[in-house]
N, C-alpha and C positions, 0 to 999 in steps of 0.2 A: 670822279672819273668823267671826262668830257663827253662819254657815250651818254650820259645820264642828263646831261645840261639842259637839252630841250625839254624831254619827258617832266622835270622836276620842275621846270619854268611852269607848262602846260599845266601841273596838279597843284602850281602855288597858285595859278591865276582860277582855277575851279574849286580848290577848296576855299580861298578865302572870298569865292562872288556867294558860295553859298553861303559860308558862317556871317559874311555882311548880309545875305537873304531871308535866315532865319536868325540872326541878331537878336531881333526884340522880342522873339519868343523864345530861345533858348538863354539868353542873357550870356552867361561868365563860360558857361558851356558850349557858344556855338561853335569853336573849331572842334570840339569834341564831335558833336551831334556831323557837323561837315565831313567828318573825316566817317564816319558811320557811311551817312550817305552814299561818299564817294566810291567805301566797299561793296555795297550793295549793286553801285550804277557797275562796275567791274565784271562782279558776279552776274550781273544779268545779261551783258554782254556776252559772256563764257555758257550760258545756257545751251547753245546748238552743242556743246564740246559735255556738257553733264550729261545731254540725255544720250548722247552715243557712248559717255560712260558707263552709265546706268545698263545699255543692254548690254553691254561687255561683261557687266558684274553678273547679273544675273545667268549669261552664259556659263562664266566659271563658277557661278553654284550648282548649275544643271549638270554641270560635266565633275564637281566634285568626286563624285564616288566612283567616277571611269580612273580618275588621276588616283585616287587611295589603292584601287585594284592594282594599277602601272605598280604604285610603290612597293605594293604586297609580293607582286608576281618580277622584278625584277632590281630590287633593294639593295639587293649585293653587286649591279652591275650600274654605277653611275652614270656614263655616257648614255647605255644604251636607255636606262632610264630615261634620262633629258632629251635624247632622241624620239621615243615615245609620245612624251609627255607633248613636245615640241610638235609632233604629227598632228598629233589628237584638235590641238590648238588653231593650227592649222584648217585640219580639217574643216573645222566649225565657223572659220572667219571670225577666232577670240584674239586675243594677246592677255597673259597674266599682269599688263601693268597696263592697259588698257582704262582700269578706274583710275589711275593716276594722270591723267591728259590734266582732268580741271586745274591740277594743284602747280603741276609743270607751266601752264599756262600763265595763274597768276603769280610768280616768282617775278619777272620784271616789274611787276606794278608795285608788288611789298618792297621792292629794293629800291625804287623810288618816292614809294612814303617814308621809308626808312633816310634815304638821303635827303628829301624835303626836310625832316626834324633833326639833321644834324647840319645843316647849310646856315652859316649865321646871315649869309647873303645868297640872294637867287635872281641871276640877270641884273646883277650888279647894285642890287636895292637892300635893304632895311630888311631880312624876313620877319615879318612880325605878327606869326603865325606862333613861333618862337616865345612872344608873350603871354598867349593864351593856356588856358590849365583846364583842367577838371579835377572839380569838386577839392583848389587848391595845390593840385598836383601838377607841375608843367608839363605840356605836350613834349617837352623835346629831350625831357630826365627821362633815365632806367633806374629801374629801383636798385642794381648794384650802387648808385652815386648819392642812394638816401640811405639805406641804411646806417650810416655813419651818425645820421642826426638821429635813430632809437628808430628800433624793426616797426613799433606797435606808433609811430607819430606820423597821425594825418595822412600825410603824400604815403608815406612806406603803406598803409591802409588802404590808400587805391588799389596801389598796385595789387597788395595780396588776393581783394576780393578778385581781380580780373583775373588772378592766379586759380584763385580754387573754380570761376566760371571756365576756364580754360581746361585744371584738371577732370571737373565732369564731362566736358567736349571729347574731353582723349578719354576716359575711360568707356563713352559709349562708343567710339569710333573703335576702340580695342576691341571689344566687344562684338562690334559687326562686325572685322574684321578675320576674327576666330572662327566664322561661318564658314567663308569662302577661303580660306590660307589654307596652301597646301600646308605639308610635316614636315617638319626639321628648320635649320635656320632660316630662310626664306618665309614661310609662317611664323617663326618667335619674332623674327626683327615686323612684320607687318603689325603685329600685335603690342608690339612694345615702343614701337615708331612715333604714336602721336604722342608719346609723352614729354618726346623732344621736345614738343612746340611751348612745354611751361618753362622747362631748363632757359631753352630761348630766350622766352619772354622775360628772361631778368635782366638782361644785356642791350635789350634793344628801346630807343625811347617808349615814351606810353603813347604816345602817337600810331607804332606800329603793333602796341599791342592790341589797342586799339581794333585796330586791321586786324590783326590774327583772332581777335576773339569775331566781332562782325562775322567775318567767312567761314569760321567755324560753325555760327549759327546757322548761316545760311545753308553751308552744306549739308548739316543736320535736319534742316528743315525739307532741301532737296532732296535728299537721297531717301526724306519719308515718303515723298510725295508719288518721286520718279520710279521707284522702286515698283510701285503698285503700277501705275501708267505702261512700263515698257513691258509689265508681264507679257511672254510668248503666248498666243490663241493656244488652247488647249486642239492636241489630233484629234 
């Protein structure tokens, strides 16, 4: 896609001045290590947009059990329910999707690492970002297109460990997520959501899994941090 042309020029010309920067120290792995980097520089960017998620979140835990009473006390009337519900939200200056800003936010940037690892050329040159692996595994393969050579060989190995680091990412993010979800489908799909991101991860190069697991970390490690920080003063 031509919208993508520049952004993906711009991320070939910053990942590969780092993986050339940290070269002699990461050796066979520095577009790996580069591409780490470049999630984290993303993430930290997105920082003003976490911690206004953070108080959002913490809002709709405060307000939980006002939302489970709405459900209790008008269950059998949907509209007026979501009307309610909708008030209440209001009220408080929340939005229920409010902790979703960060993740909305970086979809352009994974779609661009994502078309980085599939561009055999970028601004009309050689990508040779394309060459590089980890630990044997090309940056720019999905483990659907290894499998064929045996699940348990080498590269397919990558992949899986980034798999099962991914599956524990989604099972604590289920996990929080079961806190603050309201009842019924709206709570099952919040809870059952980050599982998507291993399904994903089999389709998309290792380059962006790469990416998806980094931001996982990161946000696991934010929303430890932030969660405590934006606590409301006690009245």
């Amino acid at each position: 896609m031509p919208v993508f042309d520049v952004p993906v020029s711009l991320a070939y010309t910053l990942v590969k001045g780092l993986a050339d920067g940290i070269g002699p120290v990461a050796g066979p792995s520095a577009a790996a290590a580069a591409i780490l980097l470049f999630t984290l520089l993303v993430r930290l960017a997105m920082l003003p947009l976490a911690v206004s998620a953070a108080r959002g979140e913490r809002t709709r835990a405060r307000l939980l059990p006002q939302v489970q009473a709405l459900q209790k006390k008008h269950g059998r009337d949907p509209r007026r329910l979501q009307r309610e519900t909708a008030a209440l939200y209001e009220a408080e200056g929340a939005t229920p999707l409010s902790g979703c800003l960060p993740m909305f936010a970086q979809v352009p940037f994974f779609m661009v690492m994502y078309r980085l690892f599939r561009s055999a050329t970028v601004a009309g040159h050689q990508n040779v970002l394309l060459a590089h692996t980890l630990l044997g595994a090309p940056l720019g393969q999905n483990w659907i297109g290894l499998v064929g050579g045996g699940l348990f060989a080498p590269p397919s190995l990558v992949f899986l460990g980034l798999f099962a680091l991914l599956a524990a990412l989604a099972v604590w993010s289920s996990r929080r997520a079961a806190r603050t979800a309201p009842a019924g489908a709206a709570g099952a799909l919040a809870r059952v959501a980050p599982f998507g991101t291993v399904v994903f991860a089999a389709f998309v190069p290792l380059a962006a899994v790469l990416y998806l697991l980094a931001s996982g970390m990161w946000t696991a490690v934010e929303r430890a941090v932030l969660h405590g920080r934006t606590a409301a003063p006690a009245a």
